[in-house]
N, CA, C and O atoms as a Maestro MAE file, in Angstrom:
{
 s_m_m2io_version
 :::
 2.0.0
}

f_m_ct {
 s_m_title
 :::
 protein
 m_atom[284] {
  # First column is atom index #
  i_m_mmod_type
  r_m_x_coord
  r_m_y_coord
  r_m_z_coord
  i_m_residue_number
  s_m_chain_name
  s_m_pdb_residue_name
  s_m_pdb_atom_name
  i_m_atomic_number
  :::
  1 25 0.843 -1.171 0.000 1 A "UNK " " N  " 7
  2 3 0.000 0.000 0.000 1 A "UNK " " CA " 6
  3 2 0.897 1.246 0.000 1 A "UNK " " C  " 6
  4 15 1.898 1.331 0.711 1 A "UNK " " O  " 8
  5 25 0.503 2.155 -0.792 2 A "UNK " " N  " 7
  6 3 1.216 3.652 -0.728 2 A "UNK " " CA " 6
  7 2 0.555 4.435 -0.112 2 A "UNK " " C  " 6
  8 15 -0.644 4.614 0.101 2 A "UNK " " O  " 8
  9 25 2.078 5.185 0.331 3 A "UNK " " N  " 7
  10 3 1.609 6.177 1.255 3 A "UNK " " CA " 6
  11 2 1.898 7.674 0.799 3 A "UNK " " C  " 6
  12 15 2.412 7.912 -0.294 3 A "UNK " " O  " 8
  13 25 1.466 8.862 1.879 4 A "UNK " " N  " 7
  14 3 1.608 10.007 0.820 4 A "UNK " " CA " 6
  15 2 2.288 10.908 2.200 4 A "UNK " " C  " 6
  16 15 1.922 10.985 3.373 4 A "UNK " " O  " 8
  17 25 3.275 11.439 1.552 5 A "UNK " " N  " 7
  18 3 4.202 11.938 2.747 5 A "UNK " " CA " 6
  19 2 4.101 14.107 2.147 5 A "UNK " " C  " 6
  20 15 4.342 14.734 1.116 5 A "UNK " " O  " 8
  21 25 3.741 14.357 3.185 6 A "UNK " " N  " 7
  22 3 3.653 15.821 2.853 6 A "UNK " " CA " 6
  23 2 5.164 16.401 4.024 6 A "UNK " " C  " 6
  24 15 5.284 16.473 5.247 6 A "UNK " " O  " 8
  25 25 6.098 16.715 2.835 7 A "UNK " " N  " 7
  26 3 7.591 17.415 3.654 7 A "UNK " " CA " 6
  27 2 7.339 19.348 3.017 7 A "UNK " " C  " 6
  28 15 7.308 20.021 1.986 7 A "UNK " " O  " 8
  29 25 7.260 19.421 4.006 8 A "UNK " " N  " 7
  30 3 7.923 21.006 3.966 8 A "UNK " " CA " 6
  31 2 8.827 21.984 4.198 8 A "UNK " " C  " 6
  32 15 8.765 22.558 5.285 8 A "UNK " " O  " 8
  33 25 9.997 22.430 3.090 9 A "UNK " " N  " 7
  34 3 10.940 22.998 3.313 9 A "UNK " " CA " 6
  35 2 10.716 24.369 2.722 9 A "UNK " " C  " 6
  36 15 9.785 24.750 2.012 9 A "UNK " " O  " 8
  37 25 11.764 25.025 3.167 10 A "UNK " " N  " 7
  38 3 12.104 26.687 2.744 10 A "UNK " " CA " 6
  39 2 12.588 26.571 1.580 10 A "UNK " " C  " 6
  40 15 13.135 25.468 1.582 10 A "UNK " " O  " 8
  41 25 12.668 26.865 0.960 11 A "UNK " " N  " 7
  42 3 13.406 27.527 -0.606 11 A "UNK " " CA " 6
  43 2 14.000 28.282 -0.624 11 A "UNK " " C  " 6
  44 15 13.773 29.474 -0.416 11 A "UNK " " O  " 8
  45 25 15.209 27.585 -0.964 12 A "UNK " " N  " 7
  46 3 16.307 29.334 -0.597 12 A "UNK " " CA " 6
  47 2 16.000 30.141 -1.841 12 A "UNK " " C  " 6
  48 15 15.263 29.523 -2.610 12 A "UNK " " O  " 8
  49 25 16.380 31.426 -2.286 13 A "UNK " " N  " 7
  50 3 15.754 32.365 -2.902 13 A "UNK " " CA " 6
  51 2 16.534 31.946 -4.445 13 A "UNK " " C  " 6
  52 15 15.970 32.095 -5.529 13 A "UNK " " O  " 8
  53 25 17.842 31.434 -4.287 14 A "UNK " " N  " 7
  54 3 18.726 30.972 -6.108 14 A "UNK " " CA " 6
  55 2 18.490 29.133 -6.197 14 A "UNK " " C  " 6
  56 15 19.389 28.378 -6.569 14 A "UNK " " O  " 8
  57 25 17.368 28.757 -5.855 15 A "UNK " " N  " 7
  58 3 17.059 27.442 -6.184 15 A "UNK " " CA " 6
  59 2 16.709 27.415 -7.783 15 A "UNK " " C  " 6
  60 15 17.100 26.412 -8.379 15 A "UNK " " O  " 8
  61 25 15.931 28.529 -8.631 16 A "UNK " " N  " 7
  62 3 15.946 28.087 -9.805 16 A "UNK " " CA " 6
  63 2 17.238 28.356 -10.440 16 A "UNK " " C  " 6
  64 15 17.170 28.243 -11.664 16 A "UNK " " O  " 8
  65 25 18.786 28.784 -9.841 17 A "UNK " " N  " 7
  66 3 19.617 28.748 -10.236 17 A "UNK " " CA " 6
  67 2 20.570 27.690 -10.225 17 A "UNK " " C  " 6
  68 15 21.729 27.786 -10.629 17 A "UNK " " O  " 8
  69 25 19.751 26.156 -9.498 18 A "UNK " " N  " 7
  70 3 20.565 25.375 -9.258 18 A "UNK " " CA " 6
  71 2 20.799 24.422 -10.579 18 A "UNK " " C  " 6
  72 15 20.113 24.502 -11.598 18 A "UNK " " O  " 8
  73 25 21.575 23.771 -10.438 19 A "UNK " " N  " 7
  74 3 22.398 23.047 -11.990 19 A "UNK " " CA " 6
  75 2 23.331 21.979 -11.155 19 A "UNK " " C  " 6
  76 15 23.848 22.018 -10.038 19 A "UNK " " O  " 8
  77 25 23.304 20.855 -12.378 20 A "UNK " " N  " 7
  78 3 24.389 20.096 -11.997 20 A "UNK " " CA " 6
  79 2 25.931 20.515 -12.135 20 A "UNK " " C  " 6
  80 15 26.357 20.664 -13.281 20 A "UNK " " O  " 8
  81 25 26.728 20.699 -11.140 21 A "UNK " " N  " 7
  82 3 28.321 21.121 -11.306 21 A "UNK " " CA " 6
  83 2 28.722 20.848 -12.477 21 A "UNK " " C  " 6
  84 15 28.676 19.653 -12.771 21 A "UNK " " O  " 8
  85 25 29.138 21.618 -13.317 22 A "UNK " " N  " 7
  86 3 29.819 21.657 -14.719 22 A "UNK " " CA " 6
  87 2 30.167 19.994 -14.945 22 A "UNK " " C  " 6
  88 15 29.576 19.103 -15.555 22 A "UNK " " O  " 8
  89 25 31.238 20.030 -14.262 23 A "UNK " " N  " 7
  90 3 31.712 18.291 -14.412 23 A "UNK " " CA " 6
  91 2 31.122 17.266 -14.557 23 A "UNK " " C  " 6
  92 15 31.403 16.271 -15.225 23 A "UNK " " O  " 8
  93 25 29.923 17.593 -13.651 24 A "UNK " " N  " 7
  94 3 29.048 16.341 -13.883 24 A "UNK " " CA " 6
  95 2 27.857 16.080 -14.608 24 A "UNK " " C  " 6
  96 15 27.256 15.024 -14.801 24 A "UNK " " O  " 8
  97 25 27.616 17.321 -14.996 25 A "UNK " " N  " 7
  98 3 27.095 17.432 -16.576 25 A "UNK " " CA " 6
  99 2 28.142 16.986 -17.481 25 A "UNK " " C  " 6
  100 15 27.963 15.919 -18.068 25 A "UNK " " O  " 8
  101 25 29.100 17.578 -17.660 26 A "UNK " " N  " 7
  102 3 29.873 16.756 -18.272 26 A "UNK " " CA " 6
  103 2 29.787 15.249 -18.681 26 A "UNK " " C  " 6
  104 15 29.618 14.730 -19.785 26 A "UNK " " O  " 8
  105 25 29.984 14.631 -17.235 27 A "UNK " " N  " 7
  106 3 30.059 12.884 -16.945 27 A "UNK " " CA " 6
  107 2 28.971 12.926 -17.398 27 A "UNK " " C  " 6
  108 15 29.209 12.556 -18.548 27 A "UNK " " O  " 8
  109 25 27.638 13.153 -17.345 28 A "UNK " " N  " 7
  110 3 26.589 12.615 -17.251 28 A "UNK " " CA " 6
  111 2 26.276 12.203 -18.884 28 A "UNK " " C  " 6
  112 15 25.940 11.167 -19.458 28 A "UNK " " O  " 8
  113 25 26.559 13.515 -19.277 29 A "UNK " " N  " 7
  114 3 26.674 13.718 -21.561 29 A "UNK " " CA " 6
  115 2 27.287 12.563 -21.680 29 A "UNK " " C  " 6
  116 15 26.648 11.632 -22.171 29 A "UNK " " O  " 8
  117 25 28.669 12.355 -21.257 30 A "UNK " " N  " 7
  118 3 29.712 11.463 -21.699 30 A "UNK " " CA " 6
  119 2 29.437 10.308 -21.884 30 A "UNK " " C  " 6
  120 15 29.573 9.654 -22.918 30 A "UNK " " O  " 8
  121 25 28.794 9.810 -20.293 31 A "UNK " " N  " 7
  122 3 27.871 8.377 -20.146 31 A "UNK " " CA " 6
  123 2 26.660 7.987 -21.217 31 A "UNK " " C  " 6
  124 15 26.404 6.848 -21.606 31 A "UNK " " O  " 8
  125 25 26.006 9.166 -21.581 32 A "UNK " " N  " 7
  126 3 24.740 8.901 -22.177 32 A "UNK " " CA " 6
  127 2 25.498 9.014 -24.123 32 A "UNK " " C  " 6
  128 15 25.149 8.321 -25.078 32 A "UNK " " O  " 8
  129 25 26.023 9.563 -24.109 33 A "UNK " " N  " 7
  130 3 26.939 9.795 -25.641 33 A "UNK " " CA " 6
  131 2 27.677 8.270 -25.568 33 A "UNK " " C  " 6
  132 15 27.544 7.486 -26.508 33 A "UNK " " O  " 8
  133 25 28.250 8.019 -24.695 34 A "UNK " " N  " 7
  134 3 28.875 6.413 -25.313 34 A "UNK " " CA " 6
  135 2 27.873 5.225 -25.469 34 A "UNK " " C  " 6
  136 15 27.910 4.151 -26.068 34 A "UNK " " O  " 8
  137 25 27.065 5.793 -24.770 35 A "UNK " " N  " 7
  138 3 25.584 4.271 -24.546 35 A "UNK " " CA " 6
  139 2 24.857 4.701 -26.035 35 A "UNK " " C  " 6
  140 15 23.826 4.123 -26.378 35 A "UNK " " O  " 8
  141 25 25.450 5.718 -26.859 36 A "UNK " " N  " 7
  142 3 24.226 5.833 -28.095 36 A "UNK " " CA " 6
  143 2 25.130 5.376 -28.904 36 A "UNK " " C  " 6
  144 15 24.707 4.763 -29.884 36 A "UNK " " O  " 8
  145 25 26.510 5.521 -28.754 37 A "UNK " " N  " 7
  146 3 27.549 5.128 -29.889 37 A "UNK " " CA " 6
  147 2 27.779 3.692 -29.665 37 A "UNK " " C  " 6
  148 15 27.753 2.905 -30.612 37 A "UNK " " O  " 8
  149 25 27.971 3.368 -28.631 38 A "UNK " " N  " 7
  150 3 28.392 1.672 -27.723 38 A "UNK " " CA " 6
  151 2 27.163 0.988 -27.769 38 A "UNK " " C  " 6
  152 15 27.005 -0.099 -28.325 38 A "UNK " " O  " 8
  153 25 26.356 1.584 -27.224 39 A "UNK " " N  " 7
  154 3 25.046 0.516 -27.155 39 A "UNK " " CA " 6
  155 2 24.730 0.251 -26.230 39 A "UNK " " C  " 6
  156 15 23.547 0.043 -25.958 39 A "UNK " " O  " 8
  157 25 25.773 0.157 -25.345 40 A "UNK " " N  " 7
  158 3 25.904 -0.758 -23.924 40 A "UNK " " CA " 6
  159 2 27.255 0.280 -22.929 40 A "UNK " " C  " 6
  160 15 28.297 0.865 -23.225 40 A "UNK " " O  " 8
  161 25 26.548 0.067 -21.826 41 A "UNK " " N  " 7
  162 3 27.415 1.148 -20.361 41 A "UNK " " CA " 6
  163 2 27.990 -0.188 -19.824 41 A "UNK " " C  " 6
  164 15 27.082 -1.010 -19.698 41 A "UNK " " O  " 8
  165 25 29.421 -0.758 -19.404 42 A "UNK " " N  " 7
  166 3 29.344 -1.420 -17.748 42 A "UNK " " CA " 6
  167 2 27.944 -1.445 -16.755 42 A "UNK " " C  " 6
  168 15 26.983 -0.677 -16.802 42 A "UNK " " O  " 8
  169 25 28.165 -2.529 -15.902 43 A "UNK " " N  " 7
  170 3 26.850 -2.179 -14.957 43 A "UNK " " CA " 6
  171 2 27.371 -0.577 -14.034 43 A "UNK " " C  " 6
  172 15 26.733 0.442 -13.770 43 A "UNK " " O  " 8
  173 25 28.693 -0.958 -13.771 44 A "UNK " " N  " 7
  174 3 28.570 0.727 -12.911 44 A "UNK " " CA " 6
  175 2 28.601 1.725 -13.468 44 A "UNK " " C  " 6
  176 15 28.284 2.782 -12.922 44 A "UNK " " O  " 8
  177 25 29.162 1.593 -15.235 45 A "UNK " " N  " 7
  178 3 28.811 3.206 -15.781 45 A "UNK " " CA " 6
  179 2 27.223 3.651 -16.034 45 A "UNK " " C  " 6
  180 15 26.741 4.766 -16.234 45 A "UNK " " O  " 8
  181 25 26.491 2.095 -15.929 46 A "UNK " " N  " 7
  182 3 25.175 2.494 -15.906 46 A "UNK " " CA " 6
  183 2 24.478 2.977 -15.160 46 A "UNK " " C  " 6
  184 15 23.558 3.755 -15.410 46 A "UNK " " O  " 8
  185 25 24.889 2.505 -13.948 47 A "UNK " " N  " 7
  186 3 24.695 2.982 -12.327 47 A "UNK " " CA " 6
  187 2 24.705 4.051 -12.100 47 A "UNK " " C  " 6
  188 15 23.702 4.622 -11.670 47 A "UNK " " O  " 8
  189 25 26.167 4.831 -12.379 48 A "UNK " " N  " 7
  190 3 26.569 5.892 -12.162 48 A "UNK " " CA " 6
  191 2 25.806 7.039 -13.423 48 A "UNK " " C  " 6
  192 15 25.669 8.250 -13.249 48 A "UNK " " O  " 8
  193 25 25.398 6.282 -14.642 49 A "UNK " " N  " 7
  194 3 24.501 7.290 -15.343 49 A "UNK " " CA " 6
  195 2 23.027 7.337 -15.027 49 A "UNK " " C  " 6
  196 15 22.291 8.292 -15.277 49 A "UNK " " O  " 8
  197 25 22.649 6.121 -14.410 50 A "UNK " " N  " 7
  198 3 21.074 6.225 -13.758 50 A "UNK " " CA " 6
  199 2 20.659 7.426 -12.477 50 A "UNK " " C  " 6
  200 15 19.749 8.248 -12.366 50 A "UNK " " O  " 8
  201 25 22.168 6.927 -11.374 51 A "UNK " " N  " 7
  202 3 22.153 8.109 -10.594 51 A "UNK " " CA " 6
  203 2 22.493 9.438 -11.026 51 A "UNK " " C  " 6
  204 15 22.128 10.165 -10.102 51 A "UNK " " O  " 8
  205 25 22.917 10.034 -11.793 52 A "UNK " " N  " 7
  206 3 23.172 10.985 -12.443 52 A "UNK " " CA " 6
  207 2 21.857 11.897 -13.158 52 A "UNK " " C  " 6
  208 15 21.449 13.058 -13.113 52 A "UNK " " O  " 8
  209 25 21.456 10.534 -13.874 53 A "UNK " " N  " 7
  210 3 20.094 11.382 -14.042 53 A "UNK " " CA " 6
  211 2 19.455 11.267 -13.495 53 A "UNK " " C  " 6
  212 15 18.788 12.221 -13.895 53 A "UNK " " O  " 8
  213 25 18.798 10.807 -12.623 54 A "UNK " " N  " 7
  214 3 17.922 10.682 -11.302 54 A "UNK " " CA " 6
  215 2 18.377 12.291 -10.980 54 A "UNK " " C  " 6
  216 15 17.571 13.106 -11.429 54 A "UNK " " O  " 8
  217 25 19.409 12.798 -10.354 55 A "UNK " " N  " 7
  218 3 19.932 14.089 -9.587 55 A "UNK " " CA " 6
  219 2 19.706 14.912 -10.379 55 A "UNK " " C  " 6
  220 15 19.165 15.956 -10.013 55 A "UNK " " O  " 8
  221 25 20.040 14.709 -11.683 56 A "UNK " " N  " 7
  222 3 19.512 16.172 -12.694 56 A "UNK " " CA " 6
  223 2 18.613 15.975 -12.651 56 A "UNK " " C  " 6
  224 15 18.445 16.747 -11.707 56 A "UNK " " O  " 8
  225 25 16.748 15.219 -12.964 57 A "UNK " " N  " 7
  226 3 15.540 15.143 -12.863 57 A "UNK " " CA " 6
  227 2 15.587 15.312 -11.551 57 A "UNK " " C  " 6
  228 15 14.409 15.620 -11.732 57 A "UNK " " O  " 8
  229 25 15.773 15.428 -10.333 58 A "UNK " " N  " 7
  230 3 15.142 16.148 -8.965 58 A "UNK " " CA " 6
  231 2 15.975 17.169 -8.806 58 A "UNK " " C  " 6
  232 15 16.269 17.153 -7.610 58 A "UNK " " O  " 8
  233 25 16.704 18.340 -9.501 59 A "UNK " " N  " 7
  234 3 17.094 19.230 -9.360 59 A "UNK " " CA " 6
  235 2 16.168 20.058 -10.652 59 A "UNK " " C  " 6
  236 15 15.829 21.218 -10.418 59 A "UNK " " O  " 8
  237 25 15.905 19.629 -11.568 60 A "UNK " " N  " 7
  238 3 14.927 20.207 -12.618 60 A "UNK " " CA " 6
  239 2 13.509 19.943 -11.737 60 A "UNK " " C  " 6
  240 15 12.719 20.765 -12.200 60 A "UNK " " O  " 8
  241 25 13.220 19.618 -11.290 61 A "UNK " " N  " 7
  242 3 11.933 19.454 -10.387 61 A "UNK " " CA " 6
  243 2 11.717 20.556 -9.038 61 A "UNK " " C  " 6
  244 15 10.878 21.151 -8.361 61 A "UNK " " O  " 8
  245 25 13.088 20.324 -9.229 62 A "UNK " " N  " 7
  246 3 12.637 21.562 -7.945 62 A "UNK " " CA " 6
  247 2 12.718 22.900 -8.053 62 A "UNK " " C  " 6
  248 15 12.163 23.609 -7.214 62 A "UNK " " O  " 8
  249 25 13.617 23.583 -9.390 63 A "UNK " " N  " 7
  250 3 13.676 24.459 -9.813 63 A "UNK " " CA " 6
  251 2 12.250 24.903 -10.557 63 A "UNK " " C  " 6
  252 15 11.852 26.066 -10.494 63 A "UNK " " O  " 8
  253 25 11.229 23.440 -11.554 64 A "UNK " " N  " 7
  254 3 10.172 24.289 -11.839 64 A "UNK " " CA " 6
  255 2 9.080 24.228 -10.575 64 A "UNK " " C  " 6
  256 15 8.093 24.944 -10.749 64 A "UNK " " O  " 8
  257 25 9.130 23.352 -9.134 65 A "UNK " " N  " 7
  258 3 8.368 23.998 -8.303 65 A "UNK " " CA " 6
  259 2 8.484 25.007 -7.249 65 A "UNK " " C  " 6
  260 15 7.586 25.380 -6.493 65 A "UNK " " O  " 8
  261 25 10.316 25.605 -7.310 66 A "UNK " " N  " 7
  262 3 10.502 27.038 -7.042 66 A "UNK " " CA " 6
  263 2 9.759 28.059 -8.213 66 A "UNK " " C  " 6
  264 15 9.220 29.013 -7.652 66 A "UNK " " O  " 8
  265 25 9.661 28.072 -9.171 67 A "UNK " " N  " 7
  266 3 9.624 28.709 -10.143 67 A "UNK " " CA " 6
  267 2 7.783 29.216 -9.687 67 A "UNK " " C  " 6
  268 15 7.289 30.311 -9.422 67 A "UNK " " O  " 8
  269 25 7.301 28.063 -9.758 68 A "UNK " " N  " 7
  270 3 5.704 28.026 -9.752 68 A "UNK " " CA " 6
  271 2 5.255 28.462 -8.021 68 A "UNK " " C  " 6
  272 15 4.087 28.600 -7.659 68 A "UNK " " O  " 8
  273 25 6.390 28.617 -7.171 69 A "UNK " " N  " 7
  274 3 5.869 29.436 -6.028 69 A "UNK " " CA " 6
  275 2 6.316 30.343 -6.059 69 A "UNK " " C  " 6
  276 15 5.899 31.090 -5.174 69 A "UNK " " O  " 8
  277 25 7.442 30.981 -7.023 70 A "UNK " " N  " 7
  278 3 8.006 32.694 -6.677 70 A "UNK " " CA " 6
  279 2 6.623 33.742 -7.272 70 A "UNK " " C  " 6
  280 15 6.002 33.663 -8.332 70 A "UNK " " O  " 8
  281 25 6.510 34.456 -6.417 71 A "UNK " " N  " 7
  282 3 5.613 35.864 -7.266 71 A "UNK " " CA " 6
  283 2 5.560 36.543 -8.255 71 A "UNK " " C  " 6
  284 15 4.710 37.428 -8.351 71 A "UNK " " O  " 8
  :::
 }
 m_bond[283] {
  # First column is bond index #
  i_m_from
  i_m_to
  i_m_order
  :::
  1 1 2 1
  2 2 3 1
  3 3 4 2
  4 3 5 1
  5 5 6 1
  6 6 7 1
  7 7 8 2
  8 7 9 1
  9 9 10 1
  10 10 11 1
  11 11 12 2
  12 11 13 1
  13 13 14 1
  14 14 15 1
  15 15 16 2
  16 15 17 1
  17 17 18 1
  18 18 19 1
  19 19 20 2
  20 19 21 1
  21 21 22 1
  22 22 23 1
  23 23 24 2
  24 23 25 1
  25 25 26 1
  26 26 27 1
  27 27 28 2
  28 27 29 1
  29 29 30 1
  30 30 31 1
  31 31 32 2
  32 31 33 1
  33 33 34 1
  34 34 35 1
  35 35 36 2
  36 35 37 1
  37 37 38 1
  38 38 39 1
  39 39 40 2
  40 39 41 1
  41 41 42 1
  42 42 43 1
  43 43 44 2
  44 43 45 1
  45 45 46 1
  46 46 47 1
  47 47 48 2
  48 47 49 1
  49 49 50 1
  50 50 51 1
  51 51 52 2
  52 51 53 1
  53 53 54 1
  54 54 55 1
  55 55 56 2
  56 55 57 1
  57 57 58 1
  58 58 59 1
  59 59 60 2
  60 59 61 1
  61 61 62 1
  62 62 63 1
  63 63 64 2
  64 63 65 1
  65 65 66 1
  66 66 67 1
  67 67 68 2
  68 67 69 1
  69 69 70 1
  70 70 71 1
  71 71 72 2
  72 71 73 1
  73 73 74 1
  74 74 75 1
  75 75 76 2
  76 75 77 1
  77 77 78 1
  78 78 79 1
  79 79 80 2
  80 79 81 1
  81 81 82 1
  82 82 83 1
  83 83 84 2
  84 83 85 1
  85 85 86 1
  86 86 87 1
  87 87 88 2
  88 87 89 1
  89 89 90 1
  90 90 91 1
  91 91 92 2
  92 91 93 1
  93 93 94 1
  94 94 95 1
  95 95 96 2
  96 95 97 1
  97 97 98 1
  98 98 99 1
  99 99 100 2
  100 99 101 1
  101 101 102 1
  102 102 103 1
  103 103 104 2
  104 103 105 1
  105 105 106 1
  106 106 107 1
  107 107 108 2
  108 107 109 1
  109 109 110 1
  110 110 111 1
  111 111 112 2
  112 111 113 1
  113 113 114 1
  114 114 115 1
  115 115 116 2
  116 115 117 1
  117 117 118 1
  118 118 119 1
  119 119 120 2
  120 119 121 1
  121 121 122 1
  122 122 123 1
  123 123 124 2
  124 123 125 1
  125 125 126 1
  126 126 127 1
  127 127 128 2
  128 127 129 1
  129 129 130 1
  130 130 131 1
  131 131 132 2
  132 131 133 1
  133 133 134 1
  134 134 135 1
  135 135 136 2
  136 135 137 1
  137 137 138 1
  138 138 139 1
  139 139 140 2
  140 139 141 1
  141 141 142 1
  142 142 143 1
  143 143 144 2
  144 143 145 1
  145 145 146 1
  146 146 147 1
  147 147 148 2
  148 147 149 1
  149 149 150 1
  150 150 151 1
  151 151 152 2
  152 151 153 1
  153 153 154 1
  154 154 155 1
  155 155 156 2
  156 155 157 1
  157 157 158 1
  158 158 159 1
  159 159 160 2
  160 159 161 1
  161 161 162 1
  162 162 163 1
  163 163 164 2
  164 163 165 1
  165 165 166 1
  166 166 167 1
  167 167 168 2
  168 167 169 1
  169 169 170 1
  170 170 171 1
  171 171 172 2
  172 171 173 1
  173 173 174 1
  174 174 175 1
  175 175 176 2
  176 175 177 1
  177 177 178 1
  178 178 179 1
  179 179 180 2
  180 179 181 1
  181 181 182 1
  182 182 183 1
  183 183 184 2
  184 183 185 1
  185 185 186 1
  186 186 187 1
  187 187 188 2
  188 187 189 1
  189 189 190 1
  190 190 191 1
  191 191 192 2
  192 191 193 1
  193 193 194 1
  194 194 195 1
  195 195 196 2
  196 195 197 1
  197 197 198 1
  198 198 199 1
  199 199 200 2
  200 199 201 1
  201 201 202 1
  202 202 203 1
  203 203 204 2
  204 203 205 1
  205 205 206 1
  206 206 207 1
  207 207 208 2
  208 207 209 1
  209 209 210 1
  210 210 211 1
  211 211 212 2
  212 211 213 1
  213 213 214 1
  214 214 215 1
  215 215 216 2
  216 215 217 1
  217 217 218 1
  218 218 219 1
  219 219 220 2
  220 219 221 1
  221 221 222 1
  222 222 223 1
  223 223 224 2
  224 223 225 1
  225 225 226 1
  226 226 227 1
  227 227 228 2
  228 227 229 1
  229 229 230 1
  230 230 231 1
  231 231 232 2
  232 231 233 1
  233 233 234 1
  234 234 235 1
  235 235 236 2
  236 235 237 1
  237 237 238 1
  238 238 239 1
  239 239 240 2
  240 239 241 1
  241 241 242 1
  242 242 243 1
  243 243 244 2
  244 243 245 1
  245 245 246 1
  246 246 247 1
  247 247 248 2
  248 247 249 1
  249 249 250 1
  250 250 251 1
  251 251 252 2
  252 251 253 1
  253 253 254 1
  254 254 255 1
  255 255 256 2
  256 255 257 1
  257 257 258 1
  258 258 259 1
  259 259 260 2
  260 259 261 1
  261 261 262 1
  262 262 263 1
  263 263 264 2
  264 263 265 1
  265 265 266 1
  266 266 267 1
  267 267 268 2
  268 267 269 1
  269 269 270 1
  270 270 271 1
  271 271 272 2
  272 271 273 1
  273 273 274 1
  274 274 275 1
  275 275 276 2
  276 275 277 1
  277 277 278 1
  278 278 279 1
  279 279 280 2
  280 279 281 1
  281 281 282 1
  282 282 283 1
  283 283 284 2
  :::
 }
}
């Protein structure tokens, strides 16, 4: 059975300025650019590109629900 968890935090005021660190945008391109040329990641470069985008999709998530509470 699911459950529904209501968390409430502050928003600091440059949250829609947040981004993944240069570098790891970087890694993240790199990973997803060899899996279109290769075909195939290692299990940990896959790992490490699943978590990767997982962190960019909940950092784009939170920037458009800062976005949709600023005035």
């Amino acid at each position: 059975m699911s459950q529904v968890v209501d968390i409430r935090l502050e928003m600091p005021d440059d949250l829609p300025k947040l981004r993944l660190p240069d570098g790891v945008q970087q890694r993240l391109q790199f990973l997803l650019d060899r899996q279109d040329r290769a075909g195939a990641l290692s299990a940990d470069e896959r790992r490490e590109a699943e978590g990767l985008a997982t962190l960019a999709e909940l950092l784009s998530l939170l920037r458009l629900r800062a976005e949709r509470l600023t005035p």
